[in-house]
N, C-alpha and C positions, 0 to 999 in steps of 0.2 A: 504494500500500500504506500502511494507516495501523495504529497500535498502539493495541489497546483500551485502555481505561483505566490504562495500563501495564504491564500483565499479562503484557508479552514476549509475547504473542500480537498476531497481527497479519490483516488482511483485506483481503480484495480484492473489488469488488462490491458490490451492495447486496441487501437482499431473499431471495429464494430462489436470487438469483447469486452470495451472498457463497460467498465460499474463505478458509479461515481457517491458518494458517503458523506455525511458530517458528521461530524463527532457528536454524538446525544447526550444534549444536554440535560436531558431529565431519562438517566437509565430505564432500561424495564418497560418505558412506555412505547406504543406504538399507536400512532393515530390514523394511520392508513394502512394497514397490514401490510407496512413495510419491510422487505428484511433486514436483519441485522447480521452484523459483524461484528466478531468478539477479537479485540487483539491487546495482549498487556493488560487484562483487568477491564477494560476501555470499550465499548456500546458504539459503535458506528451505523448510522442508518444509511440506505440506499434511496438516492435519489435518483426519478426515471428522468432523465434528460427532455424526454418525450411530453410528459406531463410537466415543466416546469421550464419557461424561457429563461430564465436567469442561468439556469446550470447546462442548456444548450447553447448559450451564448461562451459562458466557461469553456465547455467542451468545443466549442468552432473559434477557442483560442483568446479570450479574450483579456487584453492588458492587464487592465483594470478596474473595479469596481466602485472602491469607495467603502466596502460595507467588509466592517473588521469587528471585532470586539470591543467591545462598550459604543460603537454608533448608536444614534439615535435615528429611527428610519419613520419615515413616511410612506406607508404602501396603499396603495392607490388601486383599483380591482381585487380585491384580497381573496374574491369569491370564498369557498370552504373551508380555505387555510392550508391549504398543500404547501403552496412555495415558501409563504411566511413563516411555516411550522420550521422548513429546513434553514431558513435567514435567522430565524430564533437563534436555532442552533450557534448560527456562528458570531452571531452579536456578545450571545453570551450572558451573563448575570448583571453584566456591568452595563449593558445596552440594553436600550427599550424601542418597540414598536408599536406606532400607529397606524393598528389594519384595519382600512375602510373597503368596503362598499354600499350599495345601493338597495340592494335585492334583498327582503327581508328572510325569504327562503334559505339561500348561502351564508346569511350570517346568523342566523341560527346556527348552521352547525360551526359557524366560524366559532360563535363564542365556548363550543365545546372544547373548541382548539384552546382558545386563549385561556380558560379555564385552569389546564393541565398545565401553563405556561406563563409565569410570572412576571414576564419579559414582553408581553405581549397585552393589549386591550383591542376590543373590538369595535367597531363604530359602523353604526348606521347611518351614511347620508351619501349628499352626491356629487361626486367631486368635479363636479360643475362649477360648483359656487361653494368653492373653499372659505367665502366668508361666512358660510356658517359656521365653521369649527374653526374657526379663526382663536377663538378663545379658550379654546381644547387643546389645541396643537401646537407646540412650544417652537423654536429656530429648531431646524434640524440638520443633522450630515448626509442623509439621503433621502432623496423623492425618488419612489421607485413605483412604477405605472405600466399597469398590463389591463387596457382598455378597449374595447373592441367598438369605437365611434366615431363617426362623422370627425368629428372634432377633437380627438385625441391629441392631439399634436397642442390643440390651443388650453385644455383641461390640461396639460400636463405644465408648461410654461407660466399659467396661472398662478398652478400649486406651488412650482421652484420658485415663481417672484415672493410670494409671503411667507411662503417656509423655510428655503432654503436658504443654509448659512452662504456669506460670501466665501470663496473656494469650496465651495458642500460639493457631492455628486448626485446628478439625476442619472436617473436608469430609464431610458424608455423601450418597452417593447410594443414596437407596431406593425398593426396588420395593416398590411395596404389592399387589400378588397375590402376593407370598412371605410376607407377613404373615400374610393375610385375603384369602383368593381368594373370598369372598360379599360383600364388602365392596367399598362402594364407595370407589375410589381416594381421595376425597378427605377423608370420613372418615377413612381409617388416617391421612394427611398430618397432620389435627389432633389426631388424638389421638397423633401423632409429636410434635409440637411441643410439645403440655403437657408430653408426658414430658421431652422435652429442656431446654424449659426451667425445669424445678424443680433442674438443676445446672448450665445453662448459659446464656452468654447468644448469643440468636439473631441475628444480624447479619446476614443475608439467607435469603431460600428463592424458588427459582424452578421451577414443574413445567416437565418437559423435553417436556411436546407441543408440537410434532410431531417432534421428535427423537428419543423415546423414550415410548411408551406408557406412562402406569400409572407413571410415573417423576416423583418429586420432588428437588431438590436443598438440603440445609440448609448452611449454614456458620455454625457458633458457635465461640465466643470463649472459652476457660478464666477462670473469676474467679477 
């Protein structure tokens, strides 16, 4: 087992055999009948690349993140709690998460997640209009947003203007058939990036095929 770039992510394999793991922060538990890896005493969970664009963007190489132990994150689509469960992980005790979304359905079982996770709080609303939770949601080191809307791009820019600290990281994962379903994927990705970067600066992007069709991943940097 080795640790990517130190991203508290970790693999096993190579190729189309890699398995990718966080270290479990709360042994013993599993909230997606995950498996587990036992190595040195130490609970490592599997995360499916497949089910999570953050550890597909890892896995198609990516620099940088932002998101380490003791950050303070902003996750923005949090739906069930999959991905945030394994960011949990690697924030750690010392790091806290704010995972929103919209759908009363998903955050029901989100909050079972956050429950079992003390690193973690649930929110119901819609991050459209971050001035609702404006007064909930403190400066943070990462805005991380996996949204599937028209408007993704401008909800996401929103949220980095009032919460994100100056140098913080945004993580954005975008589908471009929510954008522009005529359009070819990789157009919408550039004309994502000019917009992005007329306020931001871009510090990696990697598209998540074959992990995710039609899916790009950006990470910029607040000036």
């Amino acid at each position: 087992m080795e640790e990517i770039n130190k991203f508290k992510v970790f693999r096993i394999g190579k190729g189309k055999n890699t398995s990718y793991y966080t270290r479990s922060l709360y042994p013993k538990y599993r909230g997606f009948d995950e498996n587990i890896f036992r190595q040195k005493g130490e609970e490592f969970r599997e995360v499916d690349a497949e089910r999570s664009k953050f550890i597909a963007a890892i896995a198609k190489g990516l620099s940088q993140t932002g998101v380490k132990e003791g950050s303070v994150v902003l996750y923005l689509g949090a739906s069930h709690g999959y991905t945030p469960s394994f960011m949990s992980d690697i924030i750690g005790d010392t790091g806290f998460m704010f995972a929103l979304d919209f759908a009363p359905r998903v955050v029901r079982d989100l909050v079972f997640v956050c429950e079992r996770r003390a690193n973690m709080a649930p929110m119901l609303d819609d991050a459209s209009h971050p001035e609702n939770y404006k007064d909930l949601v403190p400066q943070v080191d990462v805005v991380f947003q996996d949204i599937a809307q028209r408007n993704q791009v401008e909800i996401f820019s929103k949220n980095c203007d009032m919460f994100l600290k100056q140098g913080g990281f945004g993580l954005l994962a975008l589908k471009s058939r929510s954008i522009d379903v005529t359009r070819k994927p990789k157009e919408v990705f550039m004309e994502v990036r000019k917009e992005l970067e007329k306020k931001f600066n871009i510090v990696d992007y990697r598209e998540l095929y074959p992990f995710e069709k039609d899916h790009a991943f950006f990470v910029i940097k607040k000036k």
